[in-house]
VEXMI-951250 format. One record per residue (C-alpha): residue in one letter; x, y, z. Coordinates in steps of 0.2 Angstrom, whole numbers, padded with zeros to 4 digits, always signed. Last residue first. Layout:
N
AXYZ ...
// end
This chain:
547
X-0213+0236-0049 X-0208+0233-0031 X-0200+0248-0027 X-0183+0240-0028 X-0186+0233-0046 X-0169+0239-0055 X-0173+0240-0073 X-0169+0260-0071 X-0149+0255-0067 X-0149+0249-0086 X-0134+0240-0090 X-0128+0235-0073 X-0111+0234-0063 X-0116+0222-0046 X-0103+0231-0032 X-0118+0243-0027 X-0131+0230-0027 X-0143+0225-0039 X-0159+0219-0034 X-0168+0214-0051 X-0150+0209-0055 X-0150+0195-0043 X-0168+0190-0047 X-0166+0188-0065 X-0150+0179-0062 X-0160+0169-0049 X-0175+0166-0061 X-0163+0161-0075 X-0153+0148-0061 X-0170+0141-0057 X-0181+0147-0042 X-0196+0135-0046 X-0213+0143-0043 X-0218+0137-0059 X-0219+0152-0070 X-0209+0152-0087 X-0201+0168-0083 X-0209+0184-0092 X-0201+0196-0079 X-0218+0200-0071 X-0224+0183-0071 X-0209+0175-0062 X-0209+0188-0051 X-0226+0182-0046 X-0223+0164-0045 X-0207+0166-0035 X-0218+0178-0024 X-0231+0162-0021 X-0218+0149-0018 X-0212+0158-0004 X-0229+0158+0003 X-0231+0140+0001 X-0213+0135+0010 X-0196+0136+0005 X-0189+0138+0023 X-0173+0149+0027 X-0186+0162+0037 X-0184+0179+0034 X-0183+0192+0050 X-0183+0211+0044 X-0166+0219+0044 X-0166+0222+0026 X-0181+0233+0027 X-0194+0224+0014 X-0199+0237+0001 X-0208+0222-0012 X-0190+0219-0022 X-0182+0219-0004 X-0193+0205+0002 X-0189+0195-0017 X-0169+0198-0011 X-0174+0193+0007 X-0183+0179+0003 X-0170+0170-0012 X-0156+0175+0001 X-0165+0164+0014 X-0167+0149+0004 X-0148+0150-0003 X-0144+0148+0016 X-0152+0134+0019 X-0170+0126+0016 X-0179+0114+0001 X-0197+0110+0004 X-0203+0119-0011 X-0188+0123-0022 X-0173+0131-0027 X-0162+0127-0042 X-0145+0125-0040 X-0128+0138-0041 X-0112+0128-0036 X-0108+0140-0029 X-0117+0150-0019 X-0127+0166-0017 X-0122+0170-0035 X-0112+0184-0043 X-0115+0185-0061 X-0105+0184-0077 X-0112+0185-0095 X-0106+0177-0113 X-0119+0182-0127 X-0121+0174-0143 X-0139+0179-0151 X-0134+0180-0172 X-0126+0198-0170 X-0119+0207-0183 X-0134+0214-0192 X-0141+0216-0172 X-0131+0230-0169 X-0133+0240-0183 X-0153+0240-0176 X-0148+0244-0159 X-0140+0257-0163 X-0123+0259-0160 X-0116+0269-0142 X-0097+0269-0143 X-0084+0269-0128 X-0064+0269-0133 X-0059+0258-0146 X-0076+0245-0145 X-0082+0246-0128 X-0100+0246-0132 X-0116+0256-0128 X-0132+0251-0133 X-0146+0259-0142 X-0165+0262-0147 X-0174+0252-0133 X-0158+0254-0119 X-0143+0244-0116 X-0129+0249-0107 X-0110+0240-0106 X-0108+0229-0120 X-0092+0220-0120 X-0086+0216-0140 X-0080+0196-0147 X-0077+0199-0164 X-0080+0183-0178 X-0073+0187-0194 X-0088+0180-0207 X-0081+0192-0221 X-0095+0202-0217 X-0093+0205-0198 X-0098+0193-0184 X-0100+0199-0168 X-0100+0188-0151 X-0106+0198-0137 X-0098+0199-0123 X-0109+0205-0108 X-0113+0217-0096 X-0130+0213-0084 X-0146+0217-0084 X-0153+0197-0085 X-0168+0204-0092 X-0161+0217-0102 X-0150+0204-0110 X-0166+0194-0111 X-0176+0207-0120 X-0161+0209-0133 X-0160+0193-0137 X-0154+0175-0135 X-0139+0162-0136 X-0133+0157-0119 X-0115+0155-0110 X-0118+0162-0092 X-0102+0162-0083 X-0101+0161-0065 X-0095+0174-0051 X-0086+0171-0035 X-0068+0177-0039 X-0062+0157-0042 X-0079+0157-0054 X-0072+0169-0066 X-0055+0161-0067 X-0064+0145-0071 X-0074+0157-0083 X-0059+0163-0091 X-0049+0147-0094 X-0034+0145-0082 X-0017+0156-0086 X-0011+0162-0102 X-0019+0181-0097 X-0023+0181-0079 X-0041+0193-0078 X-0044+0203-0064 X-0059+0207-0053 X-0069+0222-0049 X-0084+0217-0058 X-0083+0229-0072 X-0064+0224-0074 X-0069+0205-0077 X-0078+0210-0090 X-0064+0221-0099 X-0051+0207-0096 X-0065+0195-0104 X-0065+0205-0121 X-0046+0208-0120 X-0041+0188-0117 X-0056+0182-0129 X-0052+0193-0144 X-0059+0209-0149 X-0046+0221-0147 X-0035+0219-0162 X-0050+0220-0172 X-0051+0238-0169 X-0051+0246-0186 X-0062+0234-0194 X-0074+0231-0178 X-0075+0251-0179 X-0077+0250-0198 X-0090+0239-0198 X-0098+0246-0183 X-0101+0264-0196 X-0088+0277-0191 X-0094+0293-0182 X-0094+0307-0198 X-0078+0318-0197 X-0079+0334-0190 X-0080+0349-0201 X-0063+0361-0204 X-0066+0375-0216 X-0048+0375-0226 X-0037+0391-0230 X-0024+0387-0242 X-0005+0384-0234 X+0008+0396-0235 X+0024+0391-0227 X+0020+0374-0230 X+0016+0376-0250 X+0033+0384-0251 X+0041+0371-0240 X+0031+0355-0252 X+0040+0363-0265 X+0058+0366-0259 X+0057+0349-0253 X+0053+0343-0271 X+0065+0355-0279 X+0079+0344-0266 X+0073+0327-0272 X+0075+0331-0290 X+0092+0336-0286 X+0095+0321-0278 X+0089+0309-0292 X+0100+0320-0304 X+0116+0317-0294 X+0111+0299-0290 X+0111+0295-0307 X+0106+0277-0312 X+0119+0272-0326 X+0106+0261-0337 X+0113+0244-0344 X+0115+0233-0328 X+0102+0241-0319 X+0089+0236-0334 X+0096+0218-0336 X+0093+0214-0318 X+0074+0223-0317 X+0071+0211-0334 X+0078+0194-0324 X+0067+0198-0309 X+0053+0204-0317 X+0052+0187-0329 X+0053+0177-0313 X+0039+0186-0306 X+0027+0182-0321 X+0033+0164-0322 X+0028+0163-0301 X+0011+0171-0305 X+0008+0160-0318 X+0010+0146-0309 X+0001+0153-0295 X-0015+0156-0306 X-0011+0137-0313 X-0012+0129-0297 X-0031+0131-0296 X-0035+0123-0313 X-0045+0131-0322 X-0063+0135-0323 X-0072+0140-0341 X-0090+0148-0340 X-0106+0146-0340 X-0108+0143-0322 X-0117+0127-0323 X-0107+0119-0339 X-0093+0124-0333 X-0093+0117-0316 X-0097+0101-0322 X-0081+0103-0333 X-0071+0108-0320 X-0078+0094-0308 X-0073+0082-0324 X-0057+0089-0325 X-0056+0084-0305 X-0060+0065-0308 X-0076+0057-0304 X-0074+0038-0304 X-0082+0023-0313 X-0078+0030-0331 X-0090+0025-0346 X-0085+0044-0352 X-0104+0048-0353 X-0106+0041-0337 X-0093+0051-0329 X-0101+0066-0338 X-0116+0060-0328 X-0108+0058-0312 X-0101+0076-0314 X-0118+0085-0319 X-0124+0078-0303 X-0109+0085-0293 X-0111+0100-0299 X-0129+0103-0294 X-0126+0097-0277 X-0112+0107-0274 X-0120+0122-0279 X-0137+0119-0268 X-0126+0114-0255 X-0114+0130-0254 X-0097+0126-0248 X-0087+0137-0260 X-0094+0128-0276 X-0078+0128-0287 X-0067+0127-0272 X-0077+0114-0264 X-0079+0105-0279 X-0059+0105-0283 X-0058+0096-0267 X-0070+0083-0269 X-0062+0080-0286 X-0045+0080-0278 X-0051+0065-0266 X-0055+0056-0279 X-0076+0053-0280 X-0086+0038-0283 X-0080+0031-0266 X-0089+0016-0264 X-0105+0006-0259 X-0116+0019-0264 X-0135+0019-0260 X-0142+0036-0262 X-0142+0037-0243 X-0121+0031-0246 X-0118+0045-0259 X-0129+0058-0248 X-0117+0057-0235 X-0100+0055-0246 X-0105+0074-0254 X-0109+0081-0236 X-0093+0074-0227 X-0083+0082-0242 X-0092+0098-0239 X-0090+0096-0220 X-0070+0096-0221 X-0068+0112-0234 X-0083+0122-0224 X-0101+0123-0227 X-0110+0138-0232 X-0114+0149-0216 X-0132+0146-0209 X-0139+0161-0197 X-0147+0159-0182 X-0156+0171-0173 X-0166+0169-0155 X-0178+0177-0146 X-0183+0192-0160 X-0196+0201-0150 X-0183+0219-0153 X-0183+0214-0170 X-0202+0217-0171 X-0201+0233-0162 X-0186+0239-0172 X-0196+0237-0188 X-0197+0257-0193 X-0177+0258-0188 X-0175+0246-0201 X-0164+0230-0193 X-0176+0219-0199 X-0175+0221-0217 X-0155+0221-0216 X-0159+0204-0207 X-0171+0199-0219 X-0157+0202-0232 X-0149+0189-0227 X-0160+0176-0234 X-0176+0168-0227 X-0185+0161-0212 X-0196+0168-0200 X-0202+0156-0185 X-0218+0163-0174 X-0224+0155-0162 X-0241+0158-0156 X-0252+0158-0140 X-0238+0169-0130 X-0237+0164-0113 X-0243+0166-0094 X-0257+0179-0093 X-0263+0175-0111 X-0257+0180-0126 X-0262+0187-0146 X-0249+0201-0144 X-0238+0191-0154 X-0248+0193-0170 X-0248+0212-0170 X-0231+0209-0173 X-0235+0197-0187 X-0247+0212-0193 X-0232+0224-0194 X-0221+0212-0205 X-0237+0211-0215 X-0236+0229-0218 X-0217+0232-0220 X-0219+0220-0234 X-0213+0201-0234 X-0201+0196-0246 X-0185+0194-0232 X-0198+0178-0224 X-0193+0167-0240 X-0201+0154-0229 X-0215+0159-0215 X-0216+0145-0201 X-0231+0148-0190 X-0232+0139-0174 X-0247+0133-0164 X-0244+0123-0147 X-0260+0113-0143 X-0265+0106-0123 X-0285+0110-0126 X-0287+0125-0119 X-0272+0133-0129 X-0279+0126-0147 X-0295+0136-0140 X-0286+0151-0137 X-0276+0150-0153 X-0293+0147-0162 X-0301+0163-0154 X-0287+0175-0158 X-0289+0168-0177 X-0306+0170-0178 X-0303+0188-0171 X-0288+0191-0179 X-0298+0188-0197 X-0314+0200-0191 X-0299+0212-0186 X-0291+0213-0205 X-0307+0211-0213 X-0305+0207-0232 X-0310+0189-0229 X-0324+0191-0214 X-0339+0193-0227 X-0336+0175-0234 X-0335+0167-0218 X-0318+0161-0213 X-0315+0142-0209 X-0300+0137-0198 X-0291+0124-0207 X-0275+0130-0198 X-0266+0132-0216 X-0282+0141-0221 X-0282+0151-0209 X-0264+0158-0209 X-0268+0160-0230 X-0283+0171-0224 X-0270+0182-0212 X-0259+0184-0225 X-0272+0189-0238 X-0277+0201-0225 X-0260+0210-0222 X-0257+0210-0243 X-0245+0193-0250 X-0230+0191-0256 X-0226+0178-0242 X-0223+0161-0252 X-0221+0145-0245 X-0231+0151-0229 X-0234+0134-0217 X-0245+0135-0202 X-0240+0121-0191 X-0249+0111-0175 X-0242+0104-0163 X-0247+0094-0150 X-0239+0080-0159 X-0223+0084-0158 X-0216+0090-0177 X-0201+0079-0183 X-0205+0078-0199 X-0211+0098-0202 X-0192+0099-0194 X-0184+0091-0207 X-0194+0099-0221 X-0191+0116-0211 X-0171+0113-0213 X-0172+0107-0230 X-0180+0124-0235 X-0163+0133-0226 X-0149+0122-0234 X-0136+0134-0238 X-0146+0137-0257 X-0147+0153-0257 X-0138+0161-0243 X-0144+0160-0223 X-0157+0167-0213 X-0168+0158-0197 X-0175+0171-0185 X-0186+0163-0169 X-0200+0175-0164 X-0209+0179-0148 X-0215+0165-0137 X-0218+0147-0129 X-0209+0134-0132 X-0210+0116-0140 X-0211+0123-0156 X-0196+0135-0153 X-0184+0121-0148 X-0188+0113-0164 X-0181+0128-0172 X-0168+0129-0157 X-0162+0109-0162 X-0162+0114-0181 X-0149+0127-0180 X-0140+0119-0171 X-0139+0105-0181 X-0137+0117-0195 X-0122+0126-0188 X-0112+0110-0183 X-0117+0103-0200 X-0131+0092-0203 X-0132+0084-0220 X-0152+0083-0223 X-0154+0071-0236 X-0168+0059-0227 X-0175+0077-0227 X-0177+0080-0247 X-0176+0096-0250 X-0176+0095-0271 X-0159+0097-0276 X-0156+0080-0282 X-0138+0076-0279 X-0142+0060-0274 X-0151+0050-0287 X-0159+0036-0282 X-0155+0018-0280 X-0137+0018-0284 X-0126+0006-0291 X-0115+0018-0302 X-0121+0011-0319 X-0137+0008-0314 X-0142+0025-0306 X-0133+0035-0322 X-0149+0038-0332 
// end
């Protein structure tokens, strides 16, 4: 209605998710690259949630149209389904044909679906399967994606598995029933609504794909639409249409803030005013005290005879109840929830306290206002490891960490964990705390912050053919690992053989396996070892036996 008028060539607040209209903001870029990240690797389950309408179903369009070739996707628009519906609608979506007799079969549809992944795995194939609105599925089919993951072969899982839906699959997830599931969860990601600056970015980016040649809104209108849609893009999309149109209506050629309000009105259902005219009220309000408070001390004689006689029967009362106070059973007060902890303590979880405890652990010292923490890290021999993953890689790696904890009001906390078993960890967090493992992971999207001690630095990846020092470390720590004495000769070489036990470390600690001693392989390795200066979350996940 309004194209011609403005000069456009389609509308572009259309809240259909339309890739070309993908605005990517830090966190959806990122978000993005680990989805398509996922594709192109093998294993577990990538977890994508966000509020209703941050952009989450424009995110998979996107990546449906960047899918690599060897890829192919299983799309579930709508998970409401039993186990073996979801298992038939899987098939379907691979175009695998299912016989008649095999459709209400729970294990004659993993079979055929077991023997497809493994035939897609001959032939070069990666196999993903993205399930949207991912917070409807039932405790049954959530249990039959686990199953899912079990469909492997010696080197890597044969299907990827990407859930996507709103917070409330991450309350889902963090049920102590579904702690197997989360516990496979290799990378969350969680899409905030946009802020004040990326909002207007998002409003001029879909202007100029929709063909705009100028600036159709004033500056206050994009503001007032950021307050009025607080950064979600559905929102802002749909109030921003209703605005061009009432510019339309009006013959005007730019969006003013009364016409945002009124856009706003009609979506919300209700009036908006200005957002001066709360503090301008406020301001008459206050004066109006002032002048009354004024007028009443001038007129009324307080008495400060009275008011101290009141104040003396008030002693008088709170001694009598003093001197003989009513029995009370004393019970011990419940252990505080992590949102209260990271609400009581937030004074402590900031970069200087969470890195001072780190460093601590290793035996070094942490300089407040003086280099950046991992330069001061590396000048003690240890190197900061800045990744976003999981559970199973903090065990992995089985080392402390910070992890960076947001809290509902999107307050990011940065907290040391200290152990790490299947059901808990421990954190220091006001003194030591062990949360479960399932609280835990409501307020953590995947952010962790590690240190390690190298045999070198810089650390580089060892090869075939390469030999030094760093060569004969990788020997003697993979020597010990199989019961090795220490004193036993180890060549500095990086020959065949030594190829072969990098492989099969590799394989036990669910490395990708090349035979390449990357840094992940040498943290791995490192911790695998231990040492009695090396502080560890699990002292049973030491290997020296060889396990």
């Amino acid at each position: 209605m309004y194209l011609t008028f403005f000069g456009l060539n389609e509308k572009p607040f259309a809240i259909t998710p339309d890739p070309r209209y993908l605005y990517l903001s830090e966190r959806h870029a990122e978000a993005l690259a680990h989805l398509l990240y996922g594709i192109n690797e093998a294993g577990g389950f990538v977890q994508l949630t966000g509020e209703v309408g941050t952009g989450k179903t424009t995110i998979v369009r996107s990546l449906l149209a960047q899918t690599p070739k060897n890829a192919e996707i299983a799309l579930i628009l709508n998970p409401r389904m039993t186990a073996p519906e979801f298992l038939l609608t899987i098939c379907e979506e691979l175009g695998i044909g299912v016989p008649d007799a095999a459709c209400g079969s729970l294990k004659d549809l993993v079979d055929i679906l077991s023997d497809y992944l493994l035939r897609a795995h001959a032939a070069g194939k990666r196999v993903v399967l993205v399930v949207d609105e991912a917070q409807n599925l039932s405790p049954d089919v959530l249990e039959q994606v686990r199953l899912l993951t079990n469909l492997e072969t010696n080197t890597q899982k044969l299907l990827q598995i990407i859930l996507i839906g709103q917070p409330e699959l991450r309350e889902l997830l963090s049920r102590n029933e579904l702690r197997q599931l989360a516990q496979r969860i290799t990378g969350r990601y969680h899409l905030n609504p946009l802020s004040h600056d990326e909002t207007l970015a998002y409003v001029r980016h879909r202007l100029r794909v929709a063909g705009a040649t100028t600036d159709m809104f004033a500056p206050a209108a994009l503001n007032e639409t950021f307050r009025l849609s607080h950064g979600v893009p559905r929102v802002i999309n749909v109030i921003c249409d209703r605005a061009l149109l009432g510019a339309y209506s009006l013959d005007r050629h730019r969006v003013t803030t009364n016409l945002v309000r009124a856009a706003a009105a009609e979506v919300f259902g209700r009036r908006f005013t200005p957002h001066w005219l709360p503090w301008a009220l406020t301001a008459g309000i206050a004066a109006l005290l002032s002048i009354a408070t004024v007028t009443l001390w001038n007129l009324q004689p307080w008495s400060t005879r009275s008011g101290a006689a009141r104040l003396q029967r008030g002693e008088a009362a709170l001694g009598g109840a003093a001197a003989h106070p009513a029995p009370t059973a004393v019970t011990p007060p419940p252990a505080p929830h992590l949102a209260e902890l990271l609400a009581q303590h937030a004074a402590e979880t900031d970069t200087d306290s969470a890195f001072a405890r780190l460093l601590a652990l290793w035996g070094a010292r942490y300089q407040l206002n003086s280099t950046d923490p991992c330069s001061q890290a590396t000048q003690q021999g240890l190197e900061c490891v800045i990744e976003r993953g999981s559970f199973g890689q903090l065990r992995l790696y089985n080392r402390p960490a910070i992890l960076m904890l947001s809290d509902g009001a999107g307050t990011s906390h940065q907290v040391v964990l200290t152990a790490l078993d299947e059901e808990q960890a421990r954190i220091e967090l006001g003194g030591t705390r062990s949360v479960g493992l399932g609280e835990l992971s409501h307020f953590w999207l995947g952010d962790f912050v590690m240190l390690w001690r190298p045999a070198s630095s810089p650390v580089k990846a060892l090869s075939a053919g390469m030999r030094g020092a760093e060569v004969r470390w990788l020997r003697r720590s993979l020597q010990r690992l199989q019961g090795v004495a220490d004193n036993a000769p180890a060549s500095d070489v990086f020959d065949a053989e030594l190829t072969g036990w990098v492989r099969d470390f590799q394989r036990r600690h669910q490395l990708a396996v090349d035979g390449i001693a990357g840094v992940r392989t040498q943290i791995a390795l490192a911790g695998a070892v231990g040492g009695a200066d090396t502080p560890l979350l699990s002292a049973a996940d030491t290997d020296h036996h060889g396990g």
